[in-house]
C-alpha positions as CSV (number, residue, x, y, z in Angstrom):
1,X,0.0,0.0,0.0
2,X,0.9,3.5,-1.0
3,X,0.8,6.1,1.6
4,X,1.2,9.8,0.1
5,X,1.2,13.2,1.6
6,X,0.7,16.8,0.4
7,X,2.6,19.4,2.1
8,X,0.1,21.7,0.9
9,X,-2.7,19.7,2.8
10,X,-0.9,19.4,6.1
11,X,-2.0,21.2,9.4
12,X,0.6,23.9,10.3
13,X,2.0,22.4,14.0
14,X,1.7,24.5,17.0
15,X,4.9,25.1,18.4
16,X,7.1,26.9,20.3
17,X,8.9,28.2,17.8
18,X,5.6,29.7,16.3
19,X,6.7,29.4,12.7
20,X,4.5,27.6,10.2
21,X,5.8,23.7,10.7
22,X,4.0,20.6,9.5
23,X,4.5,17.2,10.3
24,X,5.1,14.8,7.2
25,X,5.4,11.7,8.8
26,X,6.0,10.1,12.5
27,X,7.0,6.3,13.5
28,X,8.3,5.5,16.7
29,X,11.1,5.3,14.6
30,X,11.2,8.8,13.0
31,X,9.7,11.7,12.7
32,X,9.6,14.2,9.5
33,X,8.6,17.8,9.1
34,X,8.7,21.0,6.8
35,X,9.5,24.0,8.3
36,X,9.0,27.6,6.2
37,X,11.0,30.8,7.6
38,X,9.6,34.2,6.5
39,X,12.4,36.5,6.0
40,X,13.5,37.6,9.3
41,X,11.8,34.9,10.8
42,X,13.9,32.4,13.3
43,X,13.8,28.9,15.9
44,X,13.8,29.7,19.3
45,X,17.5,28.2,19.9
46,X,17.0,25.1,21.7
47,X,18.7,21.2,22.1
48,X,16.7,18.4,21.0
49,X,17.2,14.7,22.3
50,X,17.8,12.9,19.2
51,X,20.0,13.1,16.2
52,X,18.7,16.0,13.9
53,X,19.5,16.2,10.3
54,X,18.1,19.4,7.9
55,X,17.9,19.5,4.4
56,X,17.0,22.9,2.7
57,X,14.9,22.4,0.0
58,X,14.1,26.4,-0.8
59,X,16.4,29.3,0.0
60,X,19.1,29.9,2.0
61,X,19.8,31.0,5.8
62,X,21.9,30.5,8.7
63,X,21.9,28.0,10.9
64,X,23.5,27.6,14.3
65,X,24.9,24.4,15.9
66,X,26.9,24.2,18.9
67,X,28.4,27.9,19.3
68,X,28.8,27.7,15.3
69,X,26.9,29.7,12.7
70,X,26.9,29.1,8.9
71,X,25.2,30.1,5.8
72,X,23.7,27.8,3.9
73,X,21.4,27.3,0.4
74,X,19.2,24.8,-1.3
75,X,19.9,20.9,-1.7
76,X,22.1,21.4,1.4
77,X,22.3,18.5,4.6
78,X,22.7,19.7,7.9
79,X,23.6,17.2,10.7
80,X,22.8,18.4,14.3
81,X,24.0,15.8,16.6
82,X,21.1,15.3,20.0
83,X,22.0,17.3,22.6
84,X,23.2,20.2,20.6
85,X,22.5,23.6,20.4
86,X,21.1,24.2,17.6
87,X,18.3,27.4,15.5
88,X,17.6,28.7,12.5
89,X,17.5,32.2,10.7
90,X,16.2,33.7,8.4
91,X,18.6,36.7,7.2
92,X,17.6,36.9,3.6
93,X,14.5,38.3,1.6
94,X,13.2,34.8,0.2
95,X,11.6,32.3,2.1
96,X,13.4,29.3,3.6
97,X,12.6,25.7,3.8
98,X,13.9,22.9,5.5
99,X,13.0,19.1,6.1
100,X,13.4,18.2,9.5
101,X,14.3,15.1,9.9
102,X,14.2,13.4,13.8
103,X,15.5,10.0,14.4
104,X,14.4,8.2,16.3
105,X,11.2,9.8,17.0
106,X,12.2,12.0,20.2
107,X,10.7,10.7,23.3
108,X,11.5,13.7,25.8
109,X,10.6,17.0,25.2
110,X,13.2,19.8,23.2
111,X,15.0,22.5,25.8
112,X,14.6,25.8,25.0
113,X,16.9,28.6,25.5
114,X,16.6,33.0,25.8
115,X,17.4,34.0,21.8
């Protein structure tokens, strides 16, 4: 059996981060989801339990990880290892979005810090 899904038809999560973020697709396993960044828009900075990796599939921003900060653009991986530091920014005038991509599928709850 197929299973599809159409960004366009997902709920936008409510978050902490207040940003429009939809989940894609969760397993005990995993956990995928889209986030879009208006410009000027940001993550709160915060550490999550589990391996992180991000793949930008629109734009380009910065992200943070650990006390480093680098630009980055379209059809780029990011790798955030758990317990991390890690946000995103978005310093341009397009939009940015990333595939968030959680594995395994965290169990405890993300720690946010003071941007």
């Amino acid at each position: 059996m197929i299973i599809t899904r159409k960004y366009e038809e997902q709920k936008i999560a409510e978050t902490a981060h207040r940003v429009d973020a939809r989940g894609m697709y969760e397993t005990a396993d995993a956990a995928v989801s889209i986030i879009t960044l208006q410009p000027g828009e940001s993550l709160k900075r915060h550490i999550t339990p589990v391996d992180v990796a991000f793949f930008v599939l629109e734009g380009k921003g910065v992200v943070e990880i650990g006390d480093e900060k680098q630009e980055v653009d379209k059809y780029t991986l990011v790798e955030s290892p758990r317990d991390i530091l890690h946000c995103w920014y978005n310093t341009s005038e397009e939009l940015l979005r990333f595939m968030v991509i959680k594995a395994p599928r965290p169990t405890r709850k993300s720690i946010f810090l003071e941007n």
